[in-house]
N, C-alpha and C positions, 0 to 999 in steps of 0.2 A: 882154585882160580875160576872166577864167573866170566861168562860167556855174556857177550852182549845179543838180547833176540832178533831174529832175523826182521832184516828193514823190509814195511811192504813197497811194494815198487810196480804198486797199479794192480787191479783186476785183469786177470786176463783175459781174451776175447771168449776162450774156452767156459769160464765161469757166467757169463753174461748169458751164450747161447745157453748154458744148462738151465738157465732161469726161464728161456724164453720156449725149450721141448721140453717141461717140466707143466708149462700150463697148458702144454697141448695134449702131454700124459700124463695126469695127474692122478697115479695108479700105482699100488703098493707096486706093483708087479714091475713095471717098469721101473720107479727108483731105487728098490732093491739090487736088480742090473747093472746100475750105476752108483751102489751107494760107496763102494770104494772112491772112485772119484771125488764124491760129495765129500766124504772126510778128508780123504789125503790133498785135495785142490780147495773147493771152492771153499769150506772150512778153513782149512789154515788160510788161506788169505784173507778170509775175514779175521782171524784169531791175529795177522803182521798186521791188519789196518789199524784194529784196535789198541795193540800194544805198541803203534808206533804213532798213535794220534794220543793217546797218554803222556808220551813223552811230550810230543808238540804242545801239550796243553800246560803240561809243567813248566815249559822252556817260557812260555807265556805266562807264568803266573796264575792260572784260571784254576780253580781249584776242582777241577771235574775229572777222577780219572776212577779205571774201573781195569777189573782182570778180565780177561778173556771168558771163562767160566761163567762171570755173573755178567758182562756187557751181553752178549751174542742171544739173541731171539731164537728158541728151540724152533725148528723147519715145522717141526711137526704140527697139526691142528688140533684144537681142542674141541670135536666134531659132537661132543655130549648134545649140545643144545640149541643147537646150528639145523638150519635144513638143507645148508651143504654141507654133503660130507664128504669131500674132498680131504683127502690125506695129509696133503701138504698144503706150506703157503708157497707163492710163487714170487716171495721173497723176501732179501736178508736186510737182518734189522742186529741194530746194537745199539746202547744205552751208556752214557758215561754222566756220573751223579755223585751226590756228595754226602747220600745217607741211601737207608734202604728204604724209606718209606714210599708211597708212591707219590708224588705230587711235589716230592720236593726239589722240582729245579734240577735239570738237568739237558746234555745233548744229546741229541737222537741221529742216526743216520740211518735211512730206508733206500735199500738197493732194488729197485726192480727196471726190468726197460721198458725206455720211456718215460717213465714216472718216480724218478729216483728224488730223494730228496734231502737235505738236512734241516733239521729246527728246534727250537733250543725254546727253555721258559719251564712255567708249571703247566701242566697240563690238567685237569679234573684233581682238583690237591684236595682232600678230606675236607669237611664241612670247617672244622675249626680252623684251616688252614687258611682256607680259601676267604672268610670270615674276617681272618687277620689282615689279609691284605686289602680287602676290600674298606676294614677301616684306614690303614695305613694311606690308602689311596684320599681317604675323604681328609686324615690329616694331614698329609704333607702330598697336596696336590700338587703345588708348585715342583718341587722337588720329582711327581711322577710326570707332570707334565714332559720335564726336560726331559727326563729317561725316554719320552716318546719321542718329541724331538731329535734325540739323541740316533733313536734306532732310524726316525726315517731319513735322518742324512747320511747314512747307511744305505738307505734302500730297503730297510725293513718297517714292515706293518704290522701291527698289536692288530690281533683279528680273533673273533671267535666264533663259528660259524652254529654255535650251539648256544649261544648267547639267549638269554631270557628276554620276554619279553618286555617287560616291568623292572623297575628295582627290585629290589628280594626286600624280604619283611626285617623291619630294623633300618631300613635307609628310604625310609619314604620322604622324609624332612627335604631327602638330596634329588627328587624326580626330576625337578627344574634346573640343577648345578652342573655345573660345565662336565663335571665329574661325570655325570652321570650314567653314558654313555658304557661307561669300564666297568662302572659296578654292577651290571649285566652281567659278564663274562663271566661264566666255571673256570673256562682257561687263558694265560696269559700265554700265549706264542707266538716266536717269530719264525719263519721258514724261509729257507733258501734251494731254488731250486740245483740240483747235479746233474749234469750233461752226461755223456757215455762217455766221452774224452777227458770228464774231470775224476770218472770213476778209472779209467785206465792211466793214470797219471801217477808218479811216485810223489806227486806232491799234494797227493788229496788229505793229509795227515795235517800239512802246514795250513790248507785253505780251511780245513775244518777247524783245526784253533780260532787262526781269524778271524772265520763267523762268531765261535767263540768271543772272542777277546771284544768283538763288535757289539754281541749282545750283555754281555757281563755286565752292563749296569739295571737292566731289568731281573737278573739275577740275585742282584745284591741288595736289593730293592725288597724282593719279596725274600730272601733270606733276612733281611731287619725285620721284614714284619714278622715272619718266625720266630723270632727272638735269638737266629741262630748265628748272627755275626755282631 
């Protein structure tokens, strides 16, 4: 007889503060003190957000979901190559995607105070990836027009703050076309800001679909030019 997994039902205050005496000791020594807490709390609540934003995503049709295991951003820093070497990050991230590769389209949600957020698209997608869409865009502009359209009657913005200066080599022909502007971009993202009151809410599963279901035609967009729908 299966069990259905526990619903999350909001971050608690308790997980928020550990985020915010985490950057103020961010010291083996101190999170070891706490690292019971860190698994048995602030972990499983990320482990309900994510298996119950899976669900909402399904409920929705959007085909993004992920297990616990592979959504949830390891705490730990990867300090090899960094000039800080701070131990931890000062915070929690999970991924929900529809392959393993990197770049291919997927939702993000970044928990820190003050600066929490969610955003959805490709983000830096492999040369050939990125290549694809960028023609896909020169052929069926119309078609990515609307997608833009689309998102800012939403309230969302195609941005990429890493954007080349130039077209890239292969789209020179397009330096003057309306286009042109996109075929800049490494990445295609939209983001939406999260309050402290939408992180402590049992209904931050449902709002993150929706962002979802909102953004799902800049999705679907660069998954044709994949060749993967």
């Amino acid at each position: 007889m299966s069990t259905s997994p526990p619903k999350f039902t909001g971050l608690s205050k308790e997980t928020l503060r550990f985020l915010v005496d985490l950057e103020k000791n961010n010291r083996r020594e101190w999170f070891n003190e706490r690292k019971d807490f860190y698994k048995g709390t602030v972990e499983e609540e990320l482990r309900r957000l994510v298996l119950s934003t899976s669900a909402a995503l399904a409920k929705k049709k959007v085909p993004l979901s992920t297990e616990p295991k592979k959504a949830i951003f390891r705490i730990y820093r990867d300090t090899r190559f960094s000039a800080d070497k701070s131990p931890y990050k000062t915070n929690l991230g999970a991924v929900f995607r529809t392959g393993s590769k990197p770049g291919s389209g997927v939702l993000y949600v970044h928990i820190e105070p003050k600066a929490s957020f969610t955003a959805l698209g490709f983000y830096q997608p492999e040369q050939p990836g990125l290549t694809r869409i960028r023609e896909a865009i020169v052929d069926r502009w119309k078609e990515f027009k609307s997608v833009i359209n689309h998102l800012g009657g939403k309230g969302l913005v195609l941005r990429d703050t890493d954007a080349l200066k130039r077209v890239p080599r292969g789209f020179e022909s397009f330096a003057d076309a309306e286009c042109a502007e996109y075929l800049k971009y490494k990445s295609f993202i939209v983001s939406r800001e999260l309050k402290e009151a939408d992180l402590c809410s049992a209904k931050l599963p449902d709002e993150l679909a929706r962002f979802a279901t909102e953004g799902l035609p800049l999705l679907k967009f660069g998954w044709e030019a994949f060749g993967n729908r």
